[in-house]
C-alpha positions as CSV (number, residue, x, y, z in Angstrom):
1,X,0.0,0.0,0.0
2,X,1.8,3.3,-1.0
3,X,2.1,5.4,1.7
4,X,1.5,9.5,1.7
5,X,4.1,10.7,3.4
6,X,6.7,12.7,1.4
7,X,9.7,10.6,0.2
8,X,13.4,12.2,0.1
9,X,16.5,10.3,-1.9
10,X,19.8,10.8,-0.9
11,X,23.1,9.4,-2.2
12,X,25.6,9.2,0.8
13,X,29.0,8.9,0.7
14,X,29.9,4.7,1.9
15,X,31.6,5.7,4.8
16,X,28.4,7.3,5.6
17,X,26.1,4.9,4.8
18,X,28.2,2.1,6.9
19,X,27.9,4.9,9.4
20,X,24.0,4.6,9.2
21,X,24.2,0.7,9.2
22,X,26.4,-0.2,12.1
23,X,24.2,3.1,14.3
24,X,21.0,0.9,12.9
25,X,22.0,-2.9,14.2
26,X,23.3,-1.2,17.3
27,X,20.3,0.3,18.2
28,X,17.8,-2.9,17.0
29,X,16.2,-0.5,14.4
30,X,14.2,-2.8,12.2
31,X,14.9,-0.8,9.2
32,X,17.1,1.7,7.7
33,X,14.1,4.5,7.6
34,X,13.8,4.4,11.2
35,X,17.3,4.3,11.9
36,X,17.9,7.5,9.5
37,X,14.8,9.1,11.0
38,X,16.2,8.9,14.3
39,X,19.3,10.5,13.8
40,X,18.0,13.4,12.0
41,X,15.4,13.8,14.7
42,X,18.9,13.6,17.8
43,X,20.6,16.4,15.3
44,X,18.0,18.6,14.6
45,X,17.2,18.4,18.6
46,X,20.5,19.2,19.2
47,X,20.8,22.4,16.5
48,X,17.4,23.4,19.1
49,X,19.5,22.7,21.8
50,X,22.8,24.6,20.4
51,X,20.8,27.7,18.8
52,X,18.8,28.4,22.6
53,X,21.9,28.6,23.9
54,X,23.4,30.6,21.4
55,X,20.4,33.2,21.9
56,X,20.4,33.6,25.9
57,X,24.5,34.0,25.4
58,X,23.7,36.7,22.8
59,X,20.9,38.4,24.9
60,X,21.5,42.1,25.3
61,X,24.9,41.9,23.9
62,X,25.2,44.9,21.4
């Protein structure tokens, strides 16, 4: 059943990819998708994370 979620293609580097792999059997992901969703969810929590802090560190500095 096709699914209507948006769909992205990337071509990775293979360092990259083995990366992906060796993060997915470490963590018991079942499939690549959900291994590759979870990292981009941990770095776009931590960007969140790093641009906060950036913004109190930067408040009332002119």
């Amino acid at each position: 059943m096709p699914t209507e979620k948006p769909r992205v293609i990337i071509t990775l580097p293979g360092d990259l990819f083995d990366r992906i792999e060796d993060f997915r059997y470490e963590n018991r992901y079942p499939n690549r998708s959900e291994a590759v969703l979870a990292l981009i969810e941990e770095g776009l929590k931590v960007l969140h994370r790093k641009e906060s802090v950036d913004g109190k560190q930067n408040k009332g500095v002119d």
